[in-house]
N, C-alpha and C positions, 0 to 999 in steps of 0.2 A: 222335634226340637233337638238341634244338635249342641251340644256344651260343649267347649274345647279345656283339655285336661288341666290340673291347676285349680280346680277350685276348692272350695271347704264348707263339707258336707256334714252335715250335724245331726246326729239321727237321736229322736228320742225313744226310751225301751220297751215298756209294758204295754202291750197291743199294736207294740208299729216290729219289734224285733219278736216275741214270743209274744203267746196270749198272757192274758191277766186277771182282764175285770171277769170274763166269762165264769172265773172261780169263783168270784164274789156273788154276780147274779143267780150262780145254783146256791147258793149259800141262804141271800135275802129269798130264791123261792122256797127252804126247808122253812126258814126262818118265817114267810108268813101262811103257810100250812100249817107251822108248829103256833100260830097265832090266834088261829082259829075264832080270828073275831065276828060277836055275835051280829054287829049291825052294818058293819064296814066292810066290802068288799076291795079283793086284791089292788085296785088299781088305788083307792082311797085309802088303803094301808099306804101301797107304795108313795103317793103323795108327801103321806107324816113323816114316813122314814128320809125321804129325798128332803126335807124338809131340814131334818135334823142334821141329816149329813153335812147339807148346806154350809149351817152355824157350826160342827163340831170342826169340822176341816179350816175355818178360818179360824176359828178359836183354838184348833189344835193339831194342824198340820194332817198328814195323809199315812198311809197305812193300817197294816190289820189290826192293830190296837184299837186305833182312833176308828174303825168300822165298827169291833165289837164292842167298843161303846156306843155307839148309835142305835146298836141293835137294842142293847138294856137299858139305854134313853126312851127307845121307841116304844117300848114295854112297859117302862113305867110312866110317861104320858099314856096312853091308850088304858092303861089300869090305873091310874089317880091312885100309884101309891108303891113303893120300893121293889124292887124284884128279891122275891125270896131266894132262899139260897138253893132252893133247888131249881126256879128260873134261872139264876145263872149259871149252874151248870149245864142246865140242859142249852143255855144258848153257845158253852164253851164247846159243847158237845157239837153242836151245828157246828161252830167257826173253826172245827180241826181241820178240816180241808185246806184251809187256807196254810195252818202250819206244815200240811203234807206233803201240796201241790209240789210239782218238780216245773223247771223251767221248760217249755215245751215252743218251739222257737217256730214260726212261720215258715209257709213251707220256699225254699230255694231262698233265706235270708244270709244262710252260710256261704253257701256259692256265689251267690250277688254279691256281697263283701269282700271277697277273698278277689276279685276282679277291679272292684271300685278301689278297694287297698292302693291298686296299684298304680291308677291315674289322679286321684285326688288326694286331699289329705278329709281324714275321718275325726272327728268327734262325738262321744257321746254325752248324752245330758239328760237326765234324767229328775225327777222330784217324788218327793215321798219322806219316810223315816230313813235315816241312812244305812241304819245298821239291816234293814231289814231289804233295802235295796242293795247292799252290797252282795248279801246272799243273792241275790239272783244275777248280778254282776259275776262274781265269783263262778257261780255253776253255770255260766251259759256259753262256756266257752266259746264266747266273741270278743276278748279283752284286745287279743295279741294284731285283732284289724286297725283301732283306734288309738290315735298319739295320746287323746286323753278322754276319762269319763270323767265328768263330774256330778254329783246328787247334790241340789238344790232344793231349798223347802218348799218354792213355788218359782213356776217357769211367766214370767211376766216381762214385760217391756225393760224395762232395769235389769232383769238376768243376760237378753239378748245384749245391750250395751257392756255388762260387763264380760262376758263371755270374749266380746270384740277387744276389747283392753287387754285379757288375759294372754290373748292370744295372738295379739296383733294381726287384727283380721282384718280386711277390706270389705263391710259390710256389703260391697256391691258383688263379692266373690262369695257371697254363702249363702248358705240354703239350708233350710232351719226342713225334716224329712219326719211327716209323724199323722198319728191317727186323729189327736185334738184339736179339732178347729181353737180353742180356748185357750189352751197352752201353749201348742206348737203352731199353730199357722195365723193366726192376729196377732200376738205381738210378736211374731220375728219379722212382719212385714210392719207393723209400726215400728219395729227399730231400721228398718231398713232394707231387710232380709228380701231374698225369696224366698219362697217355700213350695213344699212336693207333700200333699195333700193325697193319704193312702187310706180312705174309711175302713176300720173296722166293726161289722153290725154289733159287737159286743159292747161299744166303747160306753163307759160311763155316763149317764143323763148329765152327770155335772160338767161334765166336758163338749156339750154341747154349745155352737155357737151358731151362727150364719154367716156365711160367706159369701163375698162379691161375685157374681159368677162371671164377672166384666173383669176383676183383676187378673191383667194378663199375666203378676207376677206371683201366679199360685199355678202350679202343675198338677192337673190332679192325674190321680194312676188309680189301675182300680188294683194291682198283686204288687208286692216287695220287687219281686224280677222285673220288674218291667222298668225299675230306674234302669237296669242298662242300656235299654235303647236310647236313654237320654244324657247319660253321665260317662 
């Protein structure tokens, strides 16, 4: 598939630009070794906790905060009763990873950018806590490719529509480029979008969807580089 230059390519961050969740997943596996529950096995852990996530992220939006409250939710359902305060350290202890991780970017997303810069126009759009997305904005020195980034509390049919307004876009020119079937790739086609469908094995359970494998207007790719054969 050949694109001709001119269009507007919207890239989401965390596991389509650098990894992400992969930090969170060694986290929930310290997390439920350090659980050591007596009748429930790992995947019946991971159920409760997916569980809770669930509810806490619509109740309370996304990032490492709203994680390690899930963690000391999950702990106190599963013990029927407060986490003491030496549970909570020891899960603070767990979730330092998350405070230390450095941005660690996919491999050839520098170089594929720095190309695409130049025949399309770039956006980025991301969802999560903002202050805590900016930091990884800030250090991943990818700002200087994209006209604009924006953090969004949640990426849904109504973000793609306003994004078009912002930006006076021609919904038939853009292409919503990301690892979430859930986020990025069903509602940028229910707004109108295409979309370039890049799986990452890491990606979050809650970011799972299903996909038409009939809609011609999803690209899927299986590396970051391989948009340039297409863009």
């Amino acid at each position: 598939m050949g694109i001709e230059p001119g269009r507007v390519l919207v890239f989401d961050a965390d596991d389509t630009l650098w990894e992400n969740n992969v930090v969170f997943e060694r986290v929930i596996d310290d997390f439920l070794a350090w659980l050591d529950h007596p009748t429930l096995d790992r995947v019946q852990l991971r159920a409760v906790l997916d569980d809770i996530e669930r509810a806490n992220t619509v109740a309370h939006g996304y990032g490492s905060k709203v994680f390690l409250r899930s963690l000391r939710d999950c702990l106190e359902r599963l013990r029927q009763r407060p986490a003491t305060e030496a549970e909570r350290r020891d899960i603070d202890a767990l979730a330092m990873a998350l405070v230390n991780h450095q941005v660690e970017l996919m491999p050839g997303v520098a170089a594929a950018l720095d190309e695409l810069a130049g025949r399309h126009e770039l956006l980025l759009l991301t969802k999560g806590e903002p202050e805590e997305q900016q930091r990884k904005l800030d250090a991943c020195g990818l700002l200087h490719h994209f006209q604009a980034a924006h953090i969004v509390a949640e990426k849904n049919v109504e973000t793609y529509r306003w994004l078009v307004r912002e930006h006076a876009v021609d919904p038939a020119r853009a292409w919503m480029i990301g690892n979430s079937p859930r986020s990025d790739i069903l509602p940028a086609r229910a707004a109108g979008w295409r979309a370039v469908f890049i799986p990452n094995a890491n990606t979050w359970v809650l970011e799972h969807d299903e996909l038409d494998p009939a809609d011609e207007g999803v690209l899927h790719l299986s590396a970051f580089p391989e948009l340039l054969r297409h863009f």
